[in-house]
N, C-alpha and C positions, 0 to 999 in steps of 0.2 A: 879549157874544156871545149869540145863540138870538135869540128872536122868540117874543113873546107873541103876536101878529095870526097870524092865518087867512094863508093861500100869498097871498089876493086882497086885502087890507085889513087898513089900519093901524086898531090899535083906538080904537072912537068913546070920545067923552066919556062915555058913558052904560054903559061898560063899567068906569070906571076904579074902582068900589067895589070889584070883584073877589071875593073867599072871605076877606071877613073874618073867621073863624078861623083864617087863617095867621098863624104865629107866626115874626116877624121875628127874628133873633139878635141883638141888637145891643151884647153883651156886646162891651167893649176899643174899642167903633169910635170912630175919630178926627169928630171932626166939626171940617169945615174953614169956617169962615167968608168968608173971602175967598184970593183968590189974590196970594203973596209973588212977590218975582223969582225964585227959585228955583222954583216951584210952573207958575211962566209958561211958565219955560225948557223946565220937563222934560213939558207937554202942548204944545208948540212943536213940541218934540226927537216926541212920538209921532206926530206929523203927518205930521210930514216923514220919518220914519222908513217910513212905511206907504206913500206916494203921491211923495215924490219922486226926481228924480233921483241919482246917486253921487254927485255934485260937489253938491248941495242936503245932503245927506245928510254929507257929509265937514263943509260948512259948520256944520252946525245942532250936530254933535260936538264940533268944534272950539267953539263957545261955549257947548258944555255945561261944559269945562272949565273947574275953578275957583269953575263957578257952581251946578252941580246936583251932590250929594255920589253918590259913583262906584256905590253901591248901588243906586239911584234907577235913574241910567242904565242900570245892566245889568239891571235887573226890567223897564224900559220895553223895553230891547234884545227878552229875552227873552218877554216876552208878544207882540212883535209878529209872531211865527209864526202866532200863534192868528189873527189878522187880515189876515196882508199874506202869507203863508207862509214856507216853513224859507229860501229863497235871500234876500232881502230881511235874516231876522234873522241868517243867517250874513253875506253880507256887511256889516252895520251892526255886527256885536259883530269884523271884523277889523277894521275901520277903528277903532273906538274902541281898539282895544289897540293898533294904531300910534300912534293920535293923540293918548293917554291916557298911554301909558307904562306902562300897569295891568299887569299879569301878571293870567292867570285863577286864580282860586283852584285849590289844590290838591284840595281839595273841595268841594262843594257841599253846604255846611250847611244851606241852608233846603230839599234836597229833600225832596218828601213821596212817598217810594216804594213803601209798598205800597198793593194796588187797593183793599182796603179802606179806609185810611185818606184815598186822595182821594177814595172815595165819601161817606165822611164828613163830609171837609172840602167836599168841592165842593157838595153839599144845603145845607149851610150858609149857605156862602155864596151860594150860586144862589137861596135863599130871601132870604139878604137885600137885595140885589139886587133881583128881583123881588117881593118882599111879597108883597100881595096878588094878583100875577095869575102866583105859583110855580104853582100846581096847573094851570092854564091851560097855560101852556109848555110844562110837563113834556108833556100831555095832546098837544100839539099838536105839537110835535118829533115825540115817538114814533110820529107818524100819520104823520109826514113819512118816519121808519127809526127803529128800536128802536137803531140802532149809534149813529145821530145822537144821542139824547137820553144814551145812557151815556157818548157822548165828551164833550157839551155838560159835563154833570157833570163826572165821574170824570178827563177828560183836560184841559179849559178849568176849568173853575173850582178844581177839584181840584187837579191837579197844576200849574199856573201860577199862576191869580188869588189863589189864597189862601197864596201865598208869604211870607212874614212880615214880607221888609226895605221891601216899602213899602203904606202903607193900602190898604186900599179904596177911600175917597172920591177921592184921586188917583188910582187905576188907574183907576178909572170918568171922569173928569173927562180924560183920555186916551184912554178908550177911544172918549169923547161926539166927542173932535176926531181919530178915526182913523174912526170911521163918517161925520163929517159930512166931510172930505175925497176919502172914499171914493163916495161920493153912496150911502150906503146907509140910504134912510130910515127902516124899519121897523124896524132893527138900533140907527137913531137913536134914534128914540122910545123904546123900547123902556129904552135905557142914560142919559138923560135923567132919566127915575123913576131907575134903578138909582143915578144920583150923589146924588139926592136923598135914597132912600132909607141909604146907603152912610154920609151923615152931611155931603154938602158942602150948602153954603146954594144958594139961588135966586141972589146975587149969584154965588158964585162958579160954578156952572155959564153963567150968562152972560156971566164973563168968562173962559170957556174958551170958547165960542163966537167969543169978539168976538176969540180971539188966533190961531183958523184963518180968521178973516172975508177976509184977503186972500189967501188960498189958494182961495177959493169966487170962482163968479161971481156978480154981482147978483141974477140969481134963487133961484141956491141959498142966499144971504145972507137974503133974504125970506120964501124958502119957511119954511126952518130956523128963521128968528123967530116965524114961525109956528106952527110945531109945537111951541118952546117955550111960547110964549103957553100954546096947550091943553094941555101936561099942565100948566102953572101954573093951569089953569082960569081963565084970562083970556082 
């Protein structure tokens, strides 16, 4: 979530050095090599979860089962408010408990509920994420609403993204194929660095691309190879 680029423009090649004095966290971060079947399933599962229909949606659940471990799914459930809104992720978390069998926990042990502490976590993370063009964003939300850059933090990264039961590099590698189905390019780009940064390789961000590829049209397929290309600076 948020947007390094200016309201009019995604940011050029000649921007991407950024404030190198930003100080990336990258203490505990997974770094993902490639994408397993499990890993396929559950940025498949955020696709379809964000962009498609109830009966797409029942489908993509039903073969999360068995394949994608049931924490996975419900972190992916729950983040998808932050992108798709709260109707989308309530209906997608009643289906999975029909279709699951799951009961909801009795509590919710990975909340992180005071404001302080998702202010804390979410900088964190939001810097790691964005690296070098954190100071950028923050600078550039807040010009957009002072409420937008403290929710970006403190309610997105904070209270959801930096949820414990699943990395970062897959939230982001989910998030890359809930932007690029959403046709939201600036948002794209932007979470692109973020997987990169997060700790997933260049293979496997392209095969998180290549696994919403038949959810896109030809030119969104194109485009979007494109835009990978330049942040790989190719």
């Amino acid at each position: 979530m948020g947007d390094a680029a200016s309201e009019t423009d995604l940011p050029r090649r000649e921007d991407d050095a950024g404030d190198a004095s930003m100080t990336v966290a990258d203490a505990d971060q997974t770094t993902l090599e490639a994408l397993d079947a499990e890993t396929t399933a559950l940025v498949w599962l955020a696709a379809v979860l964000s962009s498609g229909s109830e009966a797409d949606i029942r489908t993509a659940l039903t073969a999360a089962v068995g394949v994608v471990r049931v924490a996975w799914v419900e972190e992916v459930i729950l983040q998808t408010y932050l992108f798709a809104g709260f109707p989308r992720a309530l209906n997608a978390a009643r289906e999975w408990r029909r279709i699951s069998g799951e009961p909801a926990p009795a509590v919710d042990g990975s909340a992180i509920d005071t404001p302080s502490e998702r202010q804390a976590r979410g900088e964190v993370t939001c810097s790691t994420v964005y690296g070098p063009f954190y100071h950028r964003l923050r600078v550039n939300i807040a010009a957009l609403h002072p409420a937008l850059d403290r929710w970006m933090v403190e309610e997105g990264y904070g209270k959801v993204l930096s949820r414990a039961p699943l990395d970062l590099a897959r939230r982001e590698l989910c998030i890359v194929a809930t932007c690029a189905v959403a046709k939201q390019d600036r948002q794209l780009h932007s979470h692109l660095h973020g997987a990169l940064h997060a700790g997933a390789s260049e293979g496997a961000v392209s095969a998180a691309l290549d696994v919403v590829a038949s959810m896109l049209t030809p030119d969104d397929v194109r485009r979007y190879r494109g835009l990978w290309a330049r942040v790989r600076g190719k």
